[in-house]
N, C-alpha and C positions, 0 to 999 in steps of 0.2 A: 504494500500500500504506500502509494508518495503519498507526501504532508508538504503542504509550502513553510517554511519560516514563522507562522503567525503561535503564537501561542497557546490562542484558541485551539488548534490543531490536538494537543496535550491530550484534551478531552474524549476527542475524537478516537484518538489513538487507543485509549483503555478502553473504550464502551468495544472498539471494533475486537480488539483483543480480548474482551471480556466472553463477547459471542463466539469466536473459535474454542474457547475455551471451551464453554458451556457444551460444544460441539463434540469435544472431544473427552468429555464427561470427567473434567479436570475443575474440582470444588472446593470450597469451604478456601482454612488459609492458605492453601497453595495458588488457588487461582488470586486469591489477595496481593500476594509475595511478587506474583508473576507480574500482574498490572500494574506494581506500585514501581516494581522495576522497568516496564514499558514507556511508565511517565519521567521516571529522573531518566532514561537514556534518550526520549525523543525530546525533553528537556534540554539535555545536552546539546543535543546537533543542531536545533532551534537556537541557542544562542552562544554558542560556539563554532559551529560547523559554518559552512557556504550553500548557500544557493538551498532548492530541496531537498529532504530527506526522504528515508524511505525504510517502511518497517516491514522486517518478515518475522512471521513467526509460524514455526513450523514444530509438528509434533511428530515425530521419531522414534520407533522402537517406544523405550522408558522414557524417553528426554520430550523436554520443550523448549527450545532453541529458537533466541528471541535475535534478530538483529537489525541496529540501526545504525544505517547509514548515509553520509552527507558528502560533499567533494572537499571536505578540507581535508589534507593529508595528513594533516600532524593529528597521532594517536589521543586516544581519550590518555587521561594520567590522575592519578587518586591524587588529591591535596589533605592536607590536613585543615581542616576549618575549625574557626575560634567557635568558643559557647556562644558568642554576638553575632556572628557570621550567619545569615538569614538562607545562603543556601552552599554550595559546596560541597555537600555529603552523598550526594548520587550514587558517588562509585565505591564510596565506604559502605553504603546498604547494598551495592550491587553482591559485592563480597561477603557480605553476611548472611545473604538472603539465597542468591543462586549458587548452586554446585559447583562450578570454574564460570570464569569471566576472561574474556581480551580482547585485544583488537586484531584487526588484521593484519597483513605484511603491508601494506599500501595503507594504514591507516586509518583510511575512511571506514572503517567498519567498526561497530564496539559490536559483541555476541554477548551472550549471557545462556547457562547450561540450568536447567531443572531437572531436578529425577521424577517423572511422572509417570508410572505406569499405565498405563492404559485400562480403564474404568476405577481408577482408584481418586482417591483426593488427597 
């Protein structure tokens, strides 16, 4: 799915994610975990990234493999963010929350790994 730049888009992006989900009979707080990680990484490329983005999310075997991508090359990269700091943490829940995380060789990509078996939650 492309998202243009707008932040509105954010929204967009979990509800569409939320329906594949539901699709593939992935619930309760795992489908939570997954969208909440849909939003800090299509956050990300919305005001980070260049130009549009674009989310796939695809379910595989056990996994749910989420990824989004923009044309700017330079890699996502975890920061450390102060208690005051209103956002900055994306990639610190990304790592808490999904099974592995990274980016691609060319950058423009961040992935994110879930263990989801197939009709479980």
């Amino acid at each position: 799915m492309a998202f243009n730049p707008d932040p509105v888009r954010v929204g967009d992006m979990r509800r569409i994610t939320e329906v594949f989900l539901q699709r593939w009979n992935v619930h309760g707080p795992l489908t939570e975990n997954i969208v909440l990680i849909v939003s800090e990484l299509v956050t990300n490329a919305i005001e980070h990234g260049k130009g549009d983005g674009r989310l796939q999310v695809r379910h595989l075997d056990d996994e749910v493999r989420i990824e989004v991508s923009d044309s700017n090359p330079t890699p996502a990269r975890m920061h450390r963010a102060d208690h005051e700091d209103e956002s900055g943490r994306g990639l610190m829940l990304t790592t808490a929350l999904a099974r592995k995380w990274g980016t691609s060789d060319e950058g423009r990509t961040t992935w994110a790994l879930f263990h989801a078996p197939v009709g479980r939650s």
